[in-house]
PASEBA-1860 file (N, C-alpha, C; in nm, 3 decimals):
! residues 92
1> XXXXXXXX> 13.684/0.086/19.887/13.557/0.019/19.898/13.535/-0.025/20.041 ~ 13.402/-0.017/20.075/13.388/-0.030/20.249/13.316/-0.210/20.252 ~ 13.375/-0.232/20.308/13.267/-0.386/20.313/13.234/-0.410/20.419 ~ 13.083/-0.466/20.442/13.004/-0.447/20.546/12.929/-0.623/20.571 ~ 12.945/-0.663/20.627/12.854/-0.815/20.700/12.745/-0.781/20.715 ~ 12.656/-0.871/20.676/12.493/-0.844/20.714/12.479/-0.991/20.774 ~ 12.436/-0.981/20.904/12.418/-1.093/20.991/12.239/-1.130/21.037 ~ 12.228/-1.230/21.042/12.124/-1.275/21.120/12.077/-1.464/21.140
9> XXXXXXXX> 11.989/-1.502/21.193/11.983/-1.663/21.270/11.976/-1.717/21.123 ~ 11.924/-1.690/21.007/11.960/-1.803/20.867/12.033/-1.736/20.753 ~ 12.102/-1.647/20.753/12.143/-1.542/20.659/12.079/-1.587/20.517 ~ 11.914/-1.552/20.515/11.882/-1.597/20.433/11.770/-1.445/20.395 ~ 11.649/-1.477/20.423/11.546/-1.392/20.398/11.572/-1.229/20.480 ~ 11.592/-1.222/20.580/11.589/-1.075/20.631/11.717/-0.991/20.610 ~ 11.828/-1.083/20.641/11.948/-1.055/20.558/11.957/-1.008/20.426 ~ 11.873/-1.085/20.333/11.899/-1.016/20.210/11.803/-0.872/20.207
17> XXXXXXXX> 11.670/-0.893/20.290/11.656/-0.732/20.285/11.726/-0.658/20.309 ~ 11.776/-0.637/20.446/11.898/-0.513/20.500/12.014/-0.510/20.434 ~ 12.046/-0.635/20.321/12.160/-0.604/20.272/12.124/-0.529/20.148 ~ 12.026/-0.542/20.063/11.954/-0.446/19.966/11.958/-0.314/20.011 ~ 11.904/-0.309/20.107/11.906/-0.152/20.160/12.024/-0.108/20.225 ~ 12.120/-0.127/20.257/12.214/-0.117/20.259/12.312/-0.073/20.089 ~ 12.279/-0.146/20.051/12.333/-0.126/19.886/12.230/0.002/19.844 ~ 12.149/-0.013/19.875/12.115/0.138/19.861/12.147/0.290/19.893
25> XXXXXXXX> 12.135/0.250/20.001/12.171/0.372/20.076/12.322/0.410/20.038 ~ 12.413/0.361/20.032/12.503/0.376/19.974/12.572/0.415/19.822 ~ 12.453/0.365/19.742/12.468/0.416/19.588/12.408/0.569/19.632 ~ 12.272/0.591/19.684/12.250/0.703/19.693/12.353/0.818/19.742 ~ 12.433/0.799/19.838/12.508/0.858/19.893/12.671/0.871/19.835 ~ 12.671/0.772/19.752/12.804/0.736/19.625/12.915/0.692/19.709 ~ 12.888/0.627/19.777/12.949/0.523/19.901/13.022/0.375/19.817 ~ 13.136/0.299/19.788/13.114/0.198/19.696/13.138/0.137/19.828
33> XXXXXXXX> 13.060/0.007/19.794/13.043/-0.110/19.917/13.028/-0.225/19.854 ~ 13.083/-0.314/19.929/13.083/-0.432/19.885/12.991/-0.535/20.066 ~ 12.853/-0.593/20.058/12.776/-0.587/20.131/12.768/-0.775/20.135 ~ 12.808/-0.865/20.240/12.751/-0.995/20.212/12.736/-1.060/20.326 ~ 12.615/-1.151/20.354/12.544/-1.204/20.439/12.631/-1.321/20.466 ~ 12.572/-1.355/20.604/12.602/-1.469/20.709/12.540/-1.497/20.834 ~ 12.546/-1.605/20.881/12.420/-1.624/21.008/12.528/-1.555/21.117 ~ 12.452/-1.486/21.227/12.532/-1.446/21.365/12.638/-1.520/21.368
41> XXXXXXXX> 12.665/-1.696/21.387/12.733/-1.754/21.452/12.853/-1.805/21.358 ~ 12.857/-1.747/21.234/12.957/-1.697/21.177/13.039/-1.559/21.187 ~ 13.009/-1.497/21.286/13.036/-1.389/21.237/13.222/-1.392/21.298 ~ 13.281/-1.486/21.381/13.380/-1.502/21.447/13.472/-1.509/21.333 ~ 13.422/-1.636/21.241/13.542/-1.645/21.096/13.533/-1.529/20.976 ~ 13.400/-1.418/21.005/13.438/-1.374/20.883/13.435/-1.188/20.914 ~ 13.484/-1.159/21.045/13.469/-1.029/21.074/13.605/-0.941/21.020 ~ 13.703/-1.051/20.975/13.838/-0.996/20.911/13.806/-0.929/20.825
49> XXXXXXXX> 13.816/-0.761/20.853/13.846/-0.719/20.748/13.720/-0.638/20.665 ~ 13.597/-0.636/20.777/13.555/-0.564/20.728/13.505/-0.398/20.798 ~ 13.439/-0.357/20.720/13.428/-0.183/20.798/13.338/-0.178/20.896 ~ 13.199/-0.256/20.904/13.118/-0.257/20.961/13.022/-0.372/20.963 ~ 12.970/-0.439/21.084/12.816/-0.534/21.094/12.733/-0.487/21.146 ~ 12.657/-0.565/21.045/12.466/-0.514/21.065/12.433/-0.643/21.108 ~ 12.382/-0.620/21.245/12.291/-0.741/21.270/12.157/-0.751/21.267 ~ 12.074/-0.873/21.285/11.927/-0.822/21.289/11.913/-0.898/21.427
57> XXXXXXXX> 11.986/-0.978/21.468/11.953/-1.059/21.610/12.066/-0.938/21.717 ~ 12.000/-0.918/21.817/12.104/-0.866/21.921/12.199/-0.956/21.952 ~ 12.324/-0.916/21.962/12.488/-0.955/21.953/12.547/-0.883/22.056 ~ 12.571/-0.918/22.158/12.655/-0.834/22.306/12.805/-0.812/22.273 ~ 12.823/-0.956/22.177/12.986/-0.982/22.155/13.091/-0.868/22.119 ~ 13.192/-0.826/22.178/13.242/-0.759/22.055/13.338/-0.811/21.964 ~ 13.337/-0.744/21.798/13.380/-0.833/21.700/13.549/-0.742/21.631 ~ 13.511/-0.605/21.714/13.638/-0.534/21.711/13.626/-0.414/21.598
65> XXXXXXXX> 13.527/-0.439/21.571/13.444/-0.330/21.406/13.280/-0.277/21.466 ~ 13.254/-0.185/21.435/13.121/-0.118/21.443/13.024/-0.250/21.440 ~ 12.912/-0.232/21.487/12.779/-0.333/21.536/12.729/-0.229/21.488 ~ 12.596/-0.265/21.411/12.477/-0.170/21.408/12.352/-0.277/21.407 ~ 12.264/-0.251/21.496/12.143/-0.327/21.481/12.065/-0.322/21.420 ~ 12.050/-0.391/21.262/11.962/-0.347/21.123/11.820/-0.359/21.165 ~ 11.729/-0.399/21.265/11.593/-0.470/21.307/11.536/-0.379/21.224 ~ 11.591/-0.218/21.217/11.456/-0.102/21.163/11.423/-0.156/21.054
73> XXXXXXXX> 11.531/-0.212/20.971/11.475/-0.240/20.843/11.373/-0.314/20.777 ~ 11.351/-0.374/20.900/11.255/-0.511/20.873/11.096/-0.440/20.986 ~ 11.168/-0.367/21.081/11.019/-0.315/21.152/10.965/-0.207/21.096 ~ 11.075/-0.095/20.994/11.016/-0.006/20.992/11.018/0.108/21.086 ~ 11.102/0.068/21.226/11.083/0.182/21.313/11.186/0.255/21.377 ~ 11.266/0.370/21.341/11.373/0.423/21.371/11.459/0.400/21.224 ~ 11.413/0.414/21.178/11.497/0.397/21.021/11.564/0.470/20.945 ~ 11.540/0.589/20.997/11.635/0.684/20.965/11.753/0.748/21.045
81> XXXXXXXX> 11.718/0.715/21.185/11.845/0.666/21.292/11.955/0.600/21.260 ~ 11.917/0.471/21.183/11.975/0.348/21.144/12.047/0.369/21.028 ~ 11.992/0.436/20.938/12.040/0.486/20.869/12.187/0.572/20.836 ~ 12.154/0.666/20.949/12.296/0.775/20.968/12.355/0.656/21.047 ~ 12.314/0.621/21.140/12.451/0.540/21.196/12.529/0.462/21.072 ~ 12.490/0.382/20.976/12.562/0.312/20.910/12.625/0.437/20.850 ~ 12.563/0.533/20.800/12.627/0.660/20.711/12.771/0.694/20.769 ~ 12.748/0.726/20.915/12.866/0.768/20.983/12.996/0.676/20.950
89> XXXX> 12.933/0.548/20.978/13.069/0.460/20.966/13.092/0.399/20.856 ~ 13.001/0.467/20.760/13.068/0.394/20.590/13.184/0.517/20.556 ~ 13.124/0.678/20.584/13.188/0.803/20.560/13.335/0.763/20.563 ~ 13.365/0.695/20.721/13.483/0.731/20.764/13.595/0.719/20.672
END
């Protein structure tokens, strides 16, 4: 099972979109994932251990695991870019 952080400033409302779609894209693809939110400034205590973060705020930091910048999900633009990138690094 791949588990993935979904980050952003209240891990509340946009978070739970990209983490929906995220859970999607992954059933579609028969990916099992286990997907759960947190604000950016958590992301120091809870990057143990997982496969990949999606952020929606830009993050320079590195956390030692794949960064992907979820924004398409919420703009709509490059979304299928965004897409394969997470694909690539759920595959692995």
């Amino acid at each position: 099972m791949k588990k993935v952080i979904v980050a952003c400033g209240g891990a509340v409302a946009t978070s739970t979109v990209v983490a929906n779609r995220i859970r999607e894209i992954a059933k579609r693809e028969g990916i099992q994932v286990e997907v759960s939110q947190c604000k950016v400034n958590e992301l120091d205590s809870k990057k143990d251990y997982v496969d990949l973060i999606v952020t929606i705020a830009k993050v320079k930091k590195d956390y030692g695991v794949p960064v992907v910048h979820g924004v398409a999900f919420i703009s709509g633009i490059n979304v299928d870019a965004t897409e394969e990138k997470i694909l690539d690094i759920l595959r692995k």
